[in-house]
Phi, psi and omega in degrees: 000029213233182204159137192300173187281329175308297230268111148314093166291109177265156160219161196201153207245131155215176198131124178069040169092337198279135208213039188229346197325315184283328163284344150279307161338293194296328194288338186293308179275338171299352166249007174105002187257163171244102208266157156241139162254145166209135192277145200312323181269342161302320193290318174322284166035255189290308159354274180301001188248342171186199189273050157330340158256003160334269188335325192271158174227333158225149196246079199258155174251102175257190204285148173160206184213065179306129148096354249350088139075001201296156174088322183144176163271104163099015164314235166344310139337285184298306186317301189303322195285335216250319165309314197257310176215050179302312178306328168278350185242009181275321176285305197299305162293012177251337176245061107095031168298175150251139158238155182204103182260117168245139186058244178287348184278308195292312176307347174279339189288313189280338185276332208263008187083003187286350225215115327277022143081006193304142191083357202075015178261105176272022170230346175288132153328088165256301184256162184204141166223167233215160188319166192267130167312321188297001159084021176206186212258148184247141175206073173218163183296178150201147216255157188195141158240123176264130187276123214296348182256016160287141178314316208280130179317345227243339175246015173302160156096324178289178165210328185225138185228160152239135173230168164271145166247170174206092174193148189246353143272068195245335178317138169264135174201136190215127164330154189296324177320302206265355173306295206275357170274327159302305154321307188305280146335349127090061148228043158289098177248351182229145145211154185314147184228174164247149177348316180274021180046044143257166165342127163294322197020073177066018170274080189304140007266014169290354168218124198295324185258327183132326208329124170273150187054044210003068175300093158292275157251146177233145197234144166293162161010264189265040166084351211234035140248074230238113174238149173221137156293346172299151171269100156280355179295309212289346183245055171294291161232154202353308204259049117316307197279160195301347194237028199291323174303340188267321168296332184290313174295324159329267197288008153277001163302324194250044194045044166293141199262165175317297170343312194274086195234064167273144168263188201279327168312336171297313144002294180300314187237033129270342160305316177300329190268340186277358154268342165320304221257357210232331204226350177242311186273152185292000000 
């Protein structure tokens, strides 16, 4: 687990249903990180025998259906990560890492308390998120508006995404207090959108789920902690998306070069390693 001081180090979890880990690696390294999979009781372990996280700088919770969903989504997940070694990844975000939960990683993030983190208190229960209203598994493309005040490292430089969501809990919900204190705080960084990437406001299916104040991803305080229900692994490049011939003729319009066919999801974890690499490494 060890890796030159130069090198953006990752590490990503699987084990127990989580079923997104290989397509999060390769998008980590295709942005320049050097990823490791390691399965969640290697990592427990690894824990007890030394400073297993040393070496990593970002810490992703990807996407799957751990434990499948029993108890609830990222329920058990979150329970296993926060008994055994919550106390190692609560340092780890104190010495200025990333964490980053996509999907079943972010439901995992609100159950163990990491997530949104107000105050720097990383165990406390503010938010949840909880079955979808349309009452079924959502499996679609969606629109993200990134909120032009937000903290989070992980969308600078966007305004806008199209992702796939796959989820059959993803509503956010939180009291209105703690909705507007989050806004207010500018750790809103995603929200479900309609085509013309305005607000969705609560228009299904454009906001796939129910989310109040249609809430995609939420980033802690200081930004370097990020969870979303949307997949950005999944739009590594072009030809993911479902309209990819059609985007390709788009951006050769606009003088794109063929060569450049990344997708936009990729964006979010170059951002994370070009703060690595801006904030961490010597």
């Amino acid at each position: 687990m060890s890796g030159a001081s130069h090198t953006v180090k990752a590490l990503v979890l699987t084990g127990f249903g989580i079923n997104c880990d290989f397509e999060t690696q390769y998008a980590l390294n295709q942005a320049g990180a050097q990823a490791d999979r390691l399965h969640i009781n290697q990592l427990i372990e690894a824990c007890r025998q030394g400073p297993a996280l040393d070496p990593y700088h970002i810490l992703a919770v990807d996407g799957g259906f751990a434990w499948a969903d029993d108890h609830g989504a990222g329920v058990l997940l979150g329970l296993k990560l926060r008994s055994n070694i919550g106390d190692r990844i609560e340092d780890f975000i104190a010495r200025g890492k990333l964490v980053m939960g996509i999907c079943n990683g972010f439901q995992a993030l609100v159950n163990m308390g990491l997530l949104p983190g107000m105050n720097r208190d990383y165990r406390a229960r503010t938010v949840a998120l909880t079955a979808n209203d349309c009452g079924n598994f959502r499996d679609d493309w969606v629109h993200l508006a990134v909120d032009p005040g937000t903290s989070c490292i992980f969308t600078k430089g966007l305004d806008r995404l199209e992702l796939p969501v796959r989820h059959g809990e993803g509503k956010f919900y939180a009291p209105p207090e703690v909705i507007e204190r989050l806004q207010k705080r500018g750790q809103v960084a995603l929200r479900y959108a309609g085509p013309d990437f305005e607000p969705a406001r609560g228009v299904f299916p454009y906001n796939p789920n129910g989310s109040l104040d249609d809430i995609a991803g939420v980033c802690d305080e200081t930004g370097r902690v990020f969870g979303l229900m949307p997949h950005p692994e999944a739009f590594h490049h072009l030809t993911r998306h479902p309209q990819w011939t059609r985007l390709l003729d788009i951006e050769q319009r606009r003088t794109m070069s063929p060569a450049d066919w990344e997708g936009r999801g990729l964006r979010i974890f170059r951002n994370a390693v070009e703060y690595v690499r801006e904030n961490l490494l010597p």
